[in-house]
py3Dmol code that shows the C-alpha trace and the ligand (Angstrom):
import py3Dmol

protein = """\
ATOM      1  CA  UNK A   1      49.454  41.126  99.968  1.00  0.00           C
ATOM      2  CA  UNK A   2      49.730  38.090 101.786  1.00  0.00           C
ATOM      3  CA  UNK A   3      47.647  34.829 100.569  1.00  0.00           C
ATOM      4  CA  UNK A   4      45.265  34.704 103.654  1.00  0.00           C
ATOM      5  CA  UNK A   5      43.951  38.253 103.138  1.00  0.00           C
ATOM      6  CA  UNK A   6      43.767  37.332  99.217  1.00  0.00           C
ATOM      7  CA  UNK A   7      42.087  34.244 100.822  1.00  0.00           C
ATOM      8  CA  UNK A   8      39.418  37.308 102.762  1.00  0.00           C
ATOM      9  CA  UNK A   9      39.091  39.252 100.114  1.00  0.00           C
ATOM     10  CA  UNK A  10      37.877  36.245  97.511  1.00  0.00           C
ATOM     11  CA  UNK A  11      35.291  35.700 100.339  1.00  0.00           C
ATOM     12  CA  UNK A  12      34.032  39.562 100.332  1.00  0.00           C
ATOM     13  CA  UNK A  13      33.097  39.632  96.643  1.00  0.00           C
ATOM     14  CA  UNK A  14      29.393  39.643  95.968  1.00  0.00           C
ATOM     15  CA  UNK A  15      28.760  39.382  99.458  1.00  0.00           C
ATOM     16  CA  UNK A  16      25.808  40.762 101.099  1.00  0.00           C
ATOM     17  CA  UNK A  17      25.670  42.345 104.556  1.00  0.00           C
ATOM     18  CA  UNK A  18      23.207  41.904 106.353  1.00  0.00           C
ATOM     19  CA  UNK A  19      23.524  41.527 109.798  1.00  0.00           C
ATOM     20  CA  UNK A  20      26.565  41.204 112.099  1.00  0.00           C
ATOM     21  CA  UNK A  21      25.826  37.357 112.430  1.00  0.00           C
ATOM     22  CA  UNK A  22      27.765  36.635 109.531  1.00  0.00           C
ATOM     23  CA  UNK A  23      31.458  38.122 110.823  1.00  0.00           C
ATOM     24  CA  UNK A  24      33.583  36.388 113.164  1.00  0.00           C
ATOM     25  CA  UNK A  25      36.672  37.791 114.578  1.00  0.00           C
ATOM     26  CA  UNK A  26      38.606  37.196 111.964  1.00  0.00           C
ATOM     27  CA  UNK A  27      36.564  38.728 109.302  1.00  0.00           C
ATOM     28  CA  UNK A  28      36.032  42.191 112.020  1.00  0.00           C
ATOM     29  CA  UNK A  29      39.972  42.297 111.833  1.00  0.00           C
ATOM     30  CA  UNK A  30      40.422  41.842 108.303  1.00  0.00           C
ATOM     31  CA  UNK A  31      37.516  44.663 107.901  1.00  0.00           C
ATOM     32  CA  UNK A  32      39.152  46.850 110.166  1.00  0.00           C
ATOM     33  CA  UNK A  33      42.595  46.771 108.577  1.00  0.00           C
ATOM     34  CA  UNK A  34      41.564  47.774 105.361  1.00  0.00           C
ATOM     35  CA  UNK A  35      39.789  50.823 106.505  1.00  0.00           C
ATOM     36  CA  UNK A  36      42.471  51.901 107.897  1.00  0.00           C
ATOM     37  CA  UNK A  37      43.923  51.012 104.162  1.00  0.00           C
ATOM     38  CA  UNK A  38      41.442  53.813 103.237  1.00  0.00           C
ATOM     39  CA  UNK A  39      41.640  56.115 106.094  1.00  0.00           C
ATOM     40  CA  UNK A  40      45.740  56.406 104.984  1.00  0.00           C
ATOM     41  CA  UNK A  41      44.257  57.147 101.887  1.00  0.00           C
ATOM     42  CA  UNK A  42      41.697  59.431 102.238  1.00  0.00           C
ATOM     43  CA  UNK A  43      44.030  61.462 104.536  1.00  0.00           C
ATOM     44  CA  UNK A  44      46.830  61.224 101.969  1.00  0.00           C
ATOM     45  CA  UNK A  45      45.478  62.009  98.736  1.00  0.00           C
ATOM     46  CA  UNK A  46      41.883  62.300  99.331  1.00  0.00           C
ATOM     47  CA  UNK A  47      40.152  60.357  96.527  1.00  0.00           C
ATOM     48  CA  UNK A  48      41.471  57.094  94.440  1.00  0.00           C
ATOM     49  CA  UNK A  49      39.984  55.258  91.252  1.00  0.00           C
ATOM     50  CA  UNK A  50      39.232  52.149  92.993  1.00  0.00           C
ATOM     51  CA  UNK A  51      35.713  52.114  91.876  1.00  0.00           C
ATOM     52  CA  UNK A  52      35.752  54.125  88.787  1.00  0.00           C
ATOM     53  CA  UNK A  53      32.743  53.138  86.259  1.00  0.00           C
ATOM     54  CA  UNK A  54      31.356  51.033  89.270  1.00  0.00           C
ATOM     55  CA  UNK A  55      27.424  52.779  90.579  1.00  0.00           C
ATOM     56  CA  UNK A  56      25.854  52.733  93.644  1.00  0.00           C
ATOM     57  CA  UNK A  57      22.381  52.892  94.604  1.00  0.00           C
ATOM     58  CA  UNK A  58      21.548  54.508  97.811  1.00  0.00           C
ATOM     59  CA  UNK A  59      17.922  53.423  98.697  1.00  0.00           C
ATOM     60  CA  UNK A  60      16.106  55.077 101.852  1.00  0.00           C
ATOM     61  CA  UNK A  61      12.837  54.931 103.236  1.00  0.00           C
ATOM     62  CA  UNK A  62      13.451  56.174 106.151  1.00  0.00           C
ATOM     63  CA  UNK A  63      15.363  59.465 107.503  1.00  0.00           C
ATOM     64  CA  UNK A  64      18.945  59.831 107.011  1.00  0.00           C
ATOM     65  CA  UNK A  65      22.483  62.022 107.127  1.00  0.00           C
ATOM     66  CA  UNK A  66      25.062  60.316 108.282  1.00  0.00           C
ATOM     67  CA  UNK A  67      24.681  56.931 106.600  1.00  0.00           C
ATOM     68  CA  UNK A  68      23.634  57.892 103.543  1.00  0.00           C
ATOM     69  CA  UNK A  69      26.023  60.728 103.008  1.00  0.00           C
ATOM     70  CA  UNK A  70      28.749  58.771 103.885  1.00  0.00           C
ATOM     71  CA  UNK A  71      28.087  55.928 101.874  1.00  0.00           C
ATOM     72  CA  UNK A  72      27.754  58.443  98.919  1.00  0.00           C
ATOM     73  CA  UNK A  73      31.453  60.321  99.714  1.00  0.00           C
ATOM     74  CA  UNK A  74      32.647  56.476 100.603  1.00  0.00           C
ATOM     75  CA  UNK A  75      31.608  55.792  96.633  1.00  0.00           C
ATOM     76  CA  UNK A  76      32.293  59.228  95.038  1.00  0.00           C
ATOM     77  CA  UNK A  77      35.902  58.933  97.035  1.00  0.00           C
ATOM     78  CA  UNK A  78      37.108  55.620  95.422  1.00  0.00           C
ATOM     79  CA  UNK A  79      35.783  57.170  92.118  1.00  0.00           C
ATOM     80  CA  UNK A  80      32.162  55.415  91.534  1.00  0.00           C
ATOM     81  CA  UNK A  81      29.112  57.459  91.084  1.00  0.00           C
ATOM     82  CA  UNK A  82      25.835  56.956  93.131  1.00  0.00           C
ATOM     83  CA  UNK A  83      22.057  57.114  92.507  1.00  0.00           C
ATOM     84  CA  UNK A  84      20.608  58.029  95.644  1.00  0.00           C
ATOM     85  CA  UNK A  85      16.892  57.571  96.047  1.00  0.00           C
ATOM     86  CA  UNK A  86      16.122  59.235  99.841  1.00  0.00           C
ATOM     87  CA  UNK A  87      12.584  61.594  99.048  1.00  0.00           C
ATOM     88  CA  UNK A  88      10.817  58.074  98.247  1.00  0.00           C
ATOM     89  CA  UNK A  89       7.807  59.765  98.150  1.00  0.00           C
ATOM     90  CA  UNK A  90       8.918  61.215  94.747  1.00  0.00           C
ATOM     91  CA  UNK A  91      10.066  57.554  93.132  1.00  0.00           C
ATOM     92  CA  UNK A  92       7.340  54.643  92.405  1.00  0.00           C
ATOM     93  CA  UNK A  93       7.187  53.530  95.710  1.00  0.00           C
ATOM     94  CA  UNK A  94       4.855  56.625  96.310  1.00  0.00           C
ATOM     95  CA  UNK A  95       2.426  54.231  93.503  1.00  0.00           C
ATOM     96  CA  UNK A  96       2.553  51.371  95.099  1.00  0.00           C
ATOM     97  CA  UNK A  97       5.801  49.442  93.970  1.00  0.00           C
ATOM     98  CA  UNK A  98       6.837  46.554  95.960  1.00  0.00           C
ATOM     99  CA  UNK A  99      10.285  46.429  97.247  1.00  0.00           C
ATOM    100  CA  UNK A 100      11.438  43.886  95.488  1.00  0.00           C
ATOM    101  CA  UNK A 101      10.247  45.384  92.106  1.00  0.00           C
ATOM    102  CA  UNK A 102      12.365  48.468  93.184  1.00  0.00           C
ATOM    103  CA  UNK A 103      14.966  46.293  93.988  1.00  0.00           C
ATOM    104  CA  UNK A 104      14.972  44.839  90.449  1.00  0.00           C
ATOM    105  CA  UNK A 105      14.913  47.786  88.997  1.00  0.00           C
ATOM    106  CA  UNK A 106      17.743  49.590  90.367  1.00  0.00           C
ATOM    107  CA  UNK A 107      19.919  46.522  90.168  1.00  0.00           C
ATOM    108  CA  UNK A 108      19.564  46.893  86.094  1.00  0.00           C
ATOM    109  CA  UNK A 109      21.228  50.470  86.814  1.00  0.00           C
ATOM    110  CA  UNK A 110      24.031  49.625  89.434  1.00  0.00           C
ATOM    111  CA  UNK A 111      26.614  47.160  90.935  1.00  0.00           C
ATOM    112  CA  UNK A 112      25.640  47.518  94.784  1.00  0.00           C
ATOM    113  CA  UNK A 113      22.162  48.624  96.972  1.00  0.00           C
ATOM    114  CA  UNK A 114      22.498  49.903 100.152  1.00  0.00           C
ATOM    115  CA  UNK A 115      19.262  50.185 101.308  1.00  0.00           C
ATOM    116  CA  UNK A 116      17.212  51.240 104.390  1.00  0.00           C
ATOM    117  CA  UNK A 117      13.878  50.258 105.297  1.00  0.00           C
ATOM    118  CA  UNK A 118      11.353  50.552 108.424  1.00  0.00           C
ATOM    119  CA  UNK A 119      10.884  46.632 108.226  1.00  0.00           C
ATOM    120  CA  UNK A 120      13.137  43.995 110.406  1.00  0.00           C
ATOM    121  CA  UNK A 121      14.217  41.572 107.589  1.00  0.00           C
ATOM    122  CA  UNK A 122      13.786  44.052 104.623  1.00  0.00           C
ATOM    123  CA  UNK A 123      17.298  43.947 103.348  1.00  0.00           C
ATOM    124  CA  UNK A 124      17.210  39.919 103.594  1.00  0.00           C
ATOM    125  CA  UNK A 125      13.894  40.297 101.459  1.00  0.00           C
ATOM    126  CA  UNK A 126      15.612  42.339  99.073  1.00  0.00           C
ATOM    127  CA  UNK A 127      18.975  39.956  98.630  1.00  0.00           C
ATOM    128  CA  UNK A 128      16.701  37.419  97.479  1.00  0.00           C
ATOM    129  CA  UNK A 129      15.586  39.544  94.653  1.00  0.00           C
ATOM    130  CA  UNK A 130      18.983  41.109  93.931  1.00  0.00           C
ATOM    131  CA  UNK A 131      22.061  39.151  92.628  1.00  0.00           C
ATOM    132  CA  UNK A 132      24.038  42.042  93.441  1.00  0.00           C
ATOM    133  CA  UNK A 133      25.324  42.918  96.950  1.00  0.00           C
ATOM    134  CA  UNK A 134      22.725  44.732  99.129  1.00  0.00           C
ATOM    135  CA  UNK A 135      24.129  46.251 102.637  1.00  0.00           C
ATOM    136  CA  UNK A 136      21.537  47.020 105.090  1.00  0.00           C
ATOM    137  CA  UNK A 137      21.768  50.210 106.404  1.00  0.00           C
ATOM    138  CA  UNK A 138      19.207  49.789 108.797  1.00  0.00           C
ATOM    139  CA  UNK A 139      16.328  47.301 108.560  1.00  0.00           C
ATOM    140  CA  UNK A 140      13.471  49.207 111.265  1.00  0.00           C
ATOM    141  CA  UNK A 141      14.355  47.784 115.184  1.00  0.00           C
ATOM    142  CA  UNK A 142      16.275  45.226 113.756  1.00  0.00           C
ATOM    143  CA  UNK A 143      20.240  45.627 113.012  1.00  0.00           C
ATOM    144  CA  UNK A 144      22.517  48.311 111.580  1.00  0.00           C
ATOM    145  CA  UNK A 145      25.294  46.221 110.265  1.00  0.00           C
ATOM    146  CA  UNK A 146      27.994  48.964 109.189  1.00  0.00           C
ATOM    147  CA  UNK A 147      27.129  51.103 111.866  1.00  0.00           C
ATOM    148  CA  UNK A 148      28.139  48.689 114.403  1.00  0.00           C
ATOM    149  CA  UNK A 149      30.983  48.006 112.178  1.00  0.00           C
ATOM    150  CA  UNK A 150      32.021  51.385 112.423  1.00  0.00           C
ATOM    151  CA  UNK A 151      30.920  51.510 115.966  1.00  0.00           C
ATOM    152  CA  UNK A 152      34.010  48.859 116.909  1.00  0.00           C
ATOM    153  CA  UNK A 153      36.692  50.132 114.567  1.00  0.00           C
ATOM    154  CA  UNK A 154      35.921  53.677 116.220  1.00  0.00           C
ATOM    155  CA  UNK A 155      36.352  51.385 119.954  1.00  0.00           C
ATOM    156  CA  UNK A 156      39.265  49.714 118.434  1.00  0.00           C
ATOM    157  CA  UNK A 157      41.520  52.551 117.346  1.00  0.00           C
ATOM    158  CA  UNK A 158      40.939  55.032 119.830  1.00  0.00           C
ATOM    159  CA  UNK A 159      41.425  52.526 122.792  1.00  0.00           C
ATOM    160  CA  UNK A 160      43.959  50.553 121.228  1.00  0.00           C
ATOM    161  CA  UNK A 161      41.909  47.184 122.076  1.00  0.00           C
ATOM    162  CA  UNK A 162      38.716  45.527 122.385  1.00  0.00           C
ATOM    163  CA  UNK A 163      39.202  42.971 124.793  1.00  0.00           C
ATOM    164  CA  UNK A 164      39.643  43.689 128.454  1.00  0.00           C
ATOM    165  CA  UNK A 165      37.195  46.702 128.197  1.00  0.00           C
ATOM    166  CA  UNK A 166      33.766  47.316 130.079  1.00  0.00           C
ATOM    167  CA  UNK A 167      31.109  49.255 127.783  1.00  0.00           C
ATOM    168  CA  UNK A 168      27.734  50.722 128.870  1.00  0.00           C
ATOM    169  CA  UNK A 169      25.334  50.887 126.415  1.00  0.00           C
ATOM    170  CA  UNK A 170      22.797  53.508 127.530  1.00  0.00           C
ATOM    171  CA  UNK A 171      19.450  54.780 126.578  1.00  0.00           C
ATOM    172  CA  UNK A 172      16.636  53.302 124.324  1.00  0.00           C
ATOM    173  CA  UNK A 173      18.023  49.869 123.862  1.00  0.00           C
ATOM    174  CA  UNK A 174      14.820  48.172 122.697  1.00  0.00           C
ATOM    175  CA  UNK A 175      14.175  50.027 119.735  1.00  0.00           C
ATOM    176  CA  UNK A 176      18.060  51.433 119.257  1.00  0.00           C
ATOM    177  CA  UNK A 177      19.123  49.265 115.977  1.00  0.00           C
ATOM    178  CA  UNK A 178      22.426  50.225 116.509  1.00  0.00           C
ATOM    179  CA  UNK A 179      23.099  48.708 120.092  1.00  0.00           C
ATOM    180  CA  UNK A 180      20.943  45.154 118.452  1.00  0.00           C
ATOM    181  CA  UNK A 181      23.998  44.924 116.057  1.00  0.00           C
ATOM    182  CA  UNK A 182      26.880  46.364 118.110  1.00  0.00           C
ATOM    183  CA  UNK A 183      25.843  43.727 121.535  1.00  0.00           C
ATOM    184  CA  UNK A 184      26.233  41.102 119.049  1.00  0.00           C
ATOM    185  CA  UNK A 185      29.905  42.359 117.516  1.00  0.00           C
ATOM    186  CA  UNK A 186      31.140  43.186 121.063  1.00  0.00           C
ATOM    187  CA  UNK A 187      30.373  39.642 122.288  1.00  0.00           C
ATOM    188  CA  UNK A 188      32.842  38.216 120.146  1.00  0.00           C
ATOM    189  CA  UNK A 189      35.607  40.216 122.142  1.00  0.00           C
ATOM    190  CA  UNK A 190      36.435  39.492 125.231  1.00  0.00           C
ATOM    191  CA  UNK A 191      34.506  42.113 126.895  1.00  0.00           C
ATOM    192  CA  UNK A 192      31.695  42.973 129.848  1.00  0.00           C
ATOM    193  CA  UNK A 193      28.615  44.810 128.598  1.00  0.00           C
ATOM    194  CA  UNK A 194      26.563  47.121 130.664  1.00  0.00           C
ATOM    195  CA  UNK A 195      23.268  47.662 129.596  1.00  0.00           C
ATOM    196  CA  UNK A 196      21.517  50.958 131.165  1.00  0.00           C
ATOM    197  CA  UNK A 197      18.225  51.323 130.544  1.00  0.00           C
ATOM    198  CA  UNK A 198      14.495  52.380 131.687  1.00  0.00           C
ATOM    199  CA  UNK A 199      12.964  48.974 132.226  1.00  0.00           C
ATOM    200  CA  UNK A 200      10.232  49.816 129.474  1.00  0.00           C
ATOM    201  CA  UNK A 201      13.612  50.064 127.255  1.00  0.00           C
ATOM    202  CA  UNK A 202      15.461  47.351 127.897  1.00  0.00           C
ATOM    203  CA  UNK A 203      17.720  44.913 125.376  1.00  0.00           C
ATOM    204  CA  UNK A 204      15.421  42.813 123.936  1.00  0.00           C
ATOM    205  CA  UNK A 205      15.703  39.064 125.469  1.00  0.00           C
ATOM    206  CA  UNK A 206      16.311  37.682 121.849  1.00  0.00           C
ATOM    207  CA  UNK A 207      19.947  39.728 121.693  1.00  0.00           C
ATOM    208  CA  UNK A 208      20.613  39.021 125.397  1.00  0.00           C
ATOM    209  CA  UNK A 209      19.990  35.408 124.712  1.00  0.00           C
ATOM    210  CA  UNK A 210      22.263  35.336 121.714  1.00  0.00           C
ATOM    211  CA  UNK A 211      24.956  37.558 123.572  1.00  0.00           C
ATOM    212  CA  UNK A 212      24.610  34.656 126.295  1.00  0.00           C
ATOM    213  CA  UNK A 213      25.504  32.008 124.326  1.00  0.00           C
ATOM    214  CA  UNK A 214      29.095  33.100 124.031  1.00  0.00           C
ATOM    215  CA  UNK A 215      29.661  33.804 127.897  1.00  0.00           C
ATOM    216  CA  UNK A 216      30.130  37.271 127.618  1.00  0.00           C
ATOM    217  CA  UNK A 217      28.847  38.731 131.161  1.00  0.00           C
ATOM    218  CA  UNK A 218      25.850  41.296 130.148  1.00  0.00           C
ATOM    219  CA  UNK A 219      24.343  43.017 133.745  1.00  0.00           C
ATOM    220  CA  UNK A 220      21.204  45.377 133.264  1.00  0.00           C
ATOM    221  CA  UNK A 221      20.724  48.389 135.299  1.00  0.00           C
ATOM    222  CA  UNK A 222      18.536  51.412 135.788  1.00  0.00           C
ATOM    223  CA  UNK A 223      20.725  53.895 137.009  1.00  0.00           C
ATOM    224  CA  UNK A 224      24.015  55.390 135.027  1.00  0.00           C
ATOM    225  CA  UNK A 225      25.406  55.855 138.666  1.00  0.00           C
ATOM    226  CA  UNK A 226      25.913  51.989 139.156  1.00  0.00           C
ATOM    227  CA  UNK A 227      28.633  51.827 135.912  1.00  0.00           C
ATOM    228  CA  UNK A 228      29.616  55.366 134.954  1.00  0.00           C
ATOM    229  CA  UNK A 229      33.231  55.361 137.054  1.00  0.00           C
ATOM    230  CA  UNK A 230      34.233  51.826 135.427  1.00  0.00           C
ATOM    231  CA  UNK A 231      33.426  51.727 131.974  1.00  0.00           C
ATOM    232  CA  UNK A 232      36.345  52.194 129.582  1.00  0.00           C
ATOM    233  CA  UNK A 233      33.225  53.003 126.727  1.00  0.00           C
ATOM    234  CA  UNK A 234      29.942  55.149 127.016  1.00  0.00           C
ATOM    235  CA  UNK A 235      28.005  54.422 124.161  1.00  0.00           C
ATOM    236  CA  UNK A 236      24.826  56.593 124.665  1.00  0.00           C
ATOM    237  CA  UNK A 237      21.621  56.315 122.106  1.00  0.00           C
ATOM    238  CA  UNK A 238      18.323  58.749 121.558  1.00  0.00           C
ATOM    239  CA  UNK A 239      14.952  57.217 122.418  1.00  0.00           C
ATOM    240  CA  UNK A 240      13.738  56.189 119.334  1.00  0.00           C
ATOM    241  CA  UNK A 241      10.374  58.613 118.870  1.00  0.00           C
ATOM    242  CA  UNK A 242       9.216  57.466 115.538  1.00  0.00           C
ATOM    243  CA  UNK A 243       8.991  53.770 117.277  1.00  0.00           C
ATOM    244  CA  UNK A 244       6.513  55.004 119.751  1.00  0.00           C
ATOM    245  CA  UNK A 245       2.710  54.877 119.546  1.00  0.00           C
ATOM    246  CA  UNK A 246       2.494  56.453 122.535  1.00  0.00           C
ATOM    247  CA  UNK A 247       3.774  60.323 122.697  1.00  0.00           C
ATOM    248  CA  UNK A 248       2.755  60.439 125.714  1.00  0.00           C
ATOM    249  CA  UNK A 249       5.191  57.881 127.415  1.00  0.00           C
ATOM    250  CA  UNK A 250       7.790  58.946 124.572  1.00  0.00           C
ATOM    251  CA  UNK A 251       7.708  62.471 126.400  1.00  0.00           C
ATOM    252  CA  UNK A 252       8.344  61.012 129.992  1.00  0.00           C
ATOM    253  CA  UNK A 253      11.267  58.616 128.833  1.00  0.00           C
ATOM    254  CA  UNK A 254      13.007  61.232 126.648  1.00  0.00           C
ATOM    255  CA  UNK A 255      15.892  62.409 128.980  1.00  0.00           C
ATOM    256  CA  UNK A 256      16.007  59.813 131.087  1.00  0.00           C
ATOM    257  CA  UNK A 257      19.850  59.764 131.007  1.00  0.00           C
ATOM    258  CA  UNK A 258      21.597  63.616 129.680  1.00  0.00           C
ATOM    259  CA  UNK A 259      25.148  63.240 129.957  1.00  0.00           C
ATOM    260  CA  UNK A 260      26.521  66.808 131.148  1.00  0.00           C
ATOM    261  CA  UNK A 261      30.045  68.169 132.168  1.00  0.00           C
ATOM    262  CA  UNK A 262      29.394  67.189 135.312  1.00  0.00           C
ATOM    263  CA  UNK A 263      28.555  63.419 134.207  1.00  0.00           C
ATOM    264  CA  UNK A 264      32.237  63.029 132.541  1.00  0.00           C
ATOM    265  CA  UNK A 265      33.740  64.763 135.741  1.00  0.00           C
ATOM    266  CA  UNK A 266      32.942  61.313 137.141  1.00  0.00           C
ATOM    267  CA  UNK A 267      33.817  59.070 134.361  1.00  0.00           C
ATOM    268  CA  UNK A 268      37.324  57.594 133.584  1.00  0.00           C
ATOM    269  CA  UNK A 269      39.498  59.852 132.408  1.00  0.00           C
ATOM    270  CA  UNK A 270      40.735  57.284 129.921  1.00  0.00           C
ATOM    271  CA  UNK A 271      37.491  56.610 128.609  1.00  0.00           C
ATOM    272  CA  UNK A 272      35.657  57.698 125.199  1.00  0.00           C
ATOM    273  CA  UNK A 273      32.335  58.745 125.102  1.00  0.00           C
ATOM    274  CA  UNK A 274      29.958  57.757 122.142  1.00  0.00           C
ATOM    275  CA  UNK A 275      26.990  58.368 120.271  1.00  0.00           C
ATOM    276  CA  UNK A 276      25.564  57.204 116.584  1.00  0.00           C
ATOM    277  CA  UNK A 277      23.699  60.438 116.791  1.00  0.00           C
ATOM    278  CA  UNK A 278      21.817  62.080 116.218  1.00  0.00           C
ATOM    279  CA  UNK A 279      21.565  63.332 119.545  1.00  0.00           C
ATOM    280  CA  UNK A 280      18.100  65.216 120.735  1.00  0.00           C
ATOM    281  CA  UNK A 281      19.307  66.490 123.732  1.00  0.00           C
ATOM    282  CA  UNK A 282      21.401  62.992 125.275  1.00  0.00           C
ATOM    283  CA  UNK A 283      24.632  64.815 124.948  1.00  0.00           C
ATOM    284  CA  UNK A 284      25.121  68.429 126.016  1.00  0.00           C
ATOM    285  CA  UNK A 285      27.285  70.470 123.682  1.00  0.00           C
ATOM    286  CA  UNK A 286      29.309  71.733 126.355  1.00  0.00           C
ATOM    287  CA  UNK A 287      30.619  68.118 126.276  1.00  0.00           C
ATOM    288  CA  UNK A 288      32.255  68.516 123.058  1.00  0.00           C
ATOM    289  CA  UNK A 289      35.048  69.909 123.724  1.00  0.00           C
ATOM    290  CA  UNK A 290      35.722  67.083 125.669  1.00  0.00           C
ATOM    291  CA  UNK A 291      38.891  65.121 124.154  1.00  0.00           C
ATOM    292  CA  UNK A 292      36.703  61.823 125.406  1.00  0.00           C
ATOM    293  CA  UNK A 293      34.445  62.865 123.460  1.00  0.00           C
ATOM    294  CA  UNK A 294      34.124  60.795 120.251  1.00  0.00           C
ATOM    295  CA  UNK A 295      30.848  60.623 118.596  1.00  0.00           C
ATOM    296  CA  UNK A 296      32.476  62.908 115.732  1.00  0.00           C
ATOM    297  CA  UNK A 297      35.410  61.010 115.057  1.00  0.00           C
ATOM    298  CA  UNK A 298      33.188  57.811 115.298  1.00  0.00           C
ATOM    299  CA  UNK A 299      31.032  59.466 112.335  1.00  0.00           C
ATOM    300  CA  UNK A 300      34.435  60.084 110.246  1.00  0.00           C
ATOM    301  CA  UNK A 301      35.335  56.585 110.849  1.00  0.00           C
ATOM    302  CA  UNK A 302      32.263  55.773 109.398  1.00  0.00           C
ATOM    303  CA  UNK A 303      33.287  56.653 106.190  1.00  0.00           C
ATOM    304  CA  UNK A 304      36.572  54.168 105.882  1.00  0.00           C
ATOM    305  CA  UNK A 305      34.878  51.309 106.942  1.00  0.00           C
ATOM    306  CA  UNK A 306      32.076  52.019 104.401  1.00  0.00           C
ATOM    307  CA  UNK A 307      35.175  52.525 101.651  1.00  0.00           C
ATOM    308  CA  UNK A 308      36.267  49.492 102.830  1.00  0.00           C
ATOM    309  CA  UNK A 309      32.948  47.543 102.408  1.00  0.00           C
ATOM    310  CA  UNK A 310      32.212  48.891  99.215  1.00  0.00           C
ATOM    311  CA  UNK A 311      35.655  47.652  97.484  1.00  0.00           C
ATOM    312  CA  UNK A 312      35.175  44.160  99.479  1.00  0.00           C
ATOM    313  CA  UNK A 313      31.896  43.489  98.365  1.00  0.00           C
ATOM    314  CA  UNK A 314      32.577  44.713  94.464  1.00  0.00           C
ATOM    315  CA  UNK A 315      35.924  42.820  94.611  1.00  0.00           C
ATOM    316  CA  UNK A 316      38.641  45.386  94.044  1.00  0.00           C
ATOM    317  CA  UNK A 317      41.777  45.582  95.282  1.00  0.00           C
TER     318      UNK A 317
END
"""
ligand_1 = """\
9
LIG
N 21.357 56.906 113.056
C 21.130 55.715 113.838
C 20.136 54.797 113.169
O 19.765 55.036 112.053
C 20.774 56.018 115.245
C 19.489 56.764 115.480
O 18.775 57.096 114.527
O 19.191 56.999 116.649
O 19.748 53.802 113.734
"""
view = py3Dmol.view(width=600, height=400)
view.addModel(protein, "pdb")
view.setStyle({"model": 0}, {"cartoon": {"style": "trace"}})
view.addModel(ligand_1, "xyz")
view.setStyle({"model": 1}, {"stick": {}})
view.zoomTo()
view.show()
């Protein structure tokens, strides 16, 4: 290994992650190449020791498969072992405890907390109560860190490049964590971002504003029509029902935008199609089979880059 990526991985240890702000390029690249590191190994030997005697705890409040159960394998793969605490409503939060007493207490019992939570800023709250790493998986509306992490390797290695492409990020992107934290990444690349949305749904001005600042050209638009023949990425999201107050406007926005057969007969032919899922109803199944289709590689890849973040941030090698 050479003495700048000794130089990264010094930097990793301890670290919390918390919201895409903290990476620049260099730090995306270096995260990249080692979960490709794992990926190798994963595909070669399946498992490896990395983390043996090292514990996770897996902390959700609020609904998940993917991100939880990969975090777990990601752990139980490099040989650490995981308390995961997902039916909340069976642990002392049900009596009341405060996050940050929770926090406390499962730091005495592990070496890392990846937590979700249904409150922007939660995972910042609980990484000043922690002196161990905590990695937000998800803080509410706010930002989904490793997805979007995953999200760009996924971009990265099945396009061969970030920079050069156009990506459309479609659907619920006022509520959609996921696209918060991915915008951000992307504008570090050299890229053009679409953002299709109802107007009632549109990228908050906060990310837009941020996205600005480094000249990356963002156009909004209504209509999948406008973008769908140019973009080299389709990155579509679900409208984000447990947001809404209102069922009644979450019934008329739901489906605004279905990609079908018929939508990728008119898309690029070199393009991928994505999706953090899950999907209620945004992608037909008979778009599976599609070889552009690549929301279920983008979940595999999910599970490197969350190997690789959990042997950064406990500092093995
Ligand atoms: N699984 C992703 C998230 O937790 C996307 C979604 O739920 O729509 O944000």
């Amino acid at each position: 290994m050479n003495q700048r990526n000794e130089g990264q991985r010094a930097l990793w240890r301890g670290k919390d992650i918390l919201s895409v702000k903290q990476f620049d390029r260099q730090d995306l690249e270096f995260v990249m190449g080692v979960a490709r590191q794992m990926r190798e190994v994963v595909e070669r030997v399946g498992t490896w020791e990395l983390l043996r005697g090292r514990v996770l705890a897996n902390l959700f409040y609020e609904p998940s498969t993917r991100t939880s159960s990969s975090f777990m394998a990601a752990m139980q793969r490099l040989g650490g072992t995981v308390i995961p605490i997902s039916s909340v409503q069976y642990s002392s939060v049900s009596k009341g405890e405060s996050l940050p007493d929770t926090i406390r207490t499962l730091e005495a019992y592990s070496d890392v907390i990846v937590l979700r939570h249904p409150e922007v800023g939660a995972a910042a709250l609980a990484a000043k109560y922690a002196s161990n790493p905590i990695i937000n998986a998800g803080d509410g509306v706010g930002e989904h860190p490793t997805q979007a992490l995953l999200d760009l390797t996924t971009i990265s290695e099945e396009l061969g490049q970030v920079d050069g492409l156009k990506i459309a990020l479609v659907g619920d992107l006022k509520y959609g964590r996921t696209v918060h934290s991915l915008a951000r990444l992307l504008s570090l690349y050299n890229v053009e971002l679409h953002y299709v949305s109802p107007t009632s749904l549109k990228m908050p001005q906060s990310v837009v504003e941020e996205v600005a600042k480094t000249g990356t050209p963002q156009h909004e638009h209504e209509d999948l029509e406008a973008v769908l023949e140019q973009v080299n990425v389709l990155y579509v999201t679900r409208v984000q029902k447990e947001r809404f107050d209102d069922m009644a406007l979450y019934e008329r926005i739901q489906g605004s935008y279905v990609i079908t057969p018929q939508t990728m007969a008119r898309a690029r032919q070199d393009m991928i199609l994505m999706h953090p899922l899950p999907r209620v109803g945004e992608i037909s199944m008979e778009v599976d089979a599609d070889p552009r289709a690549a929301y279920f590689r983008q979940m595999r890849y999910g599970l490197f880059v969350r190997m690789a973040l959990l042997s950064l941030v406990l500092g093995r090698q």
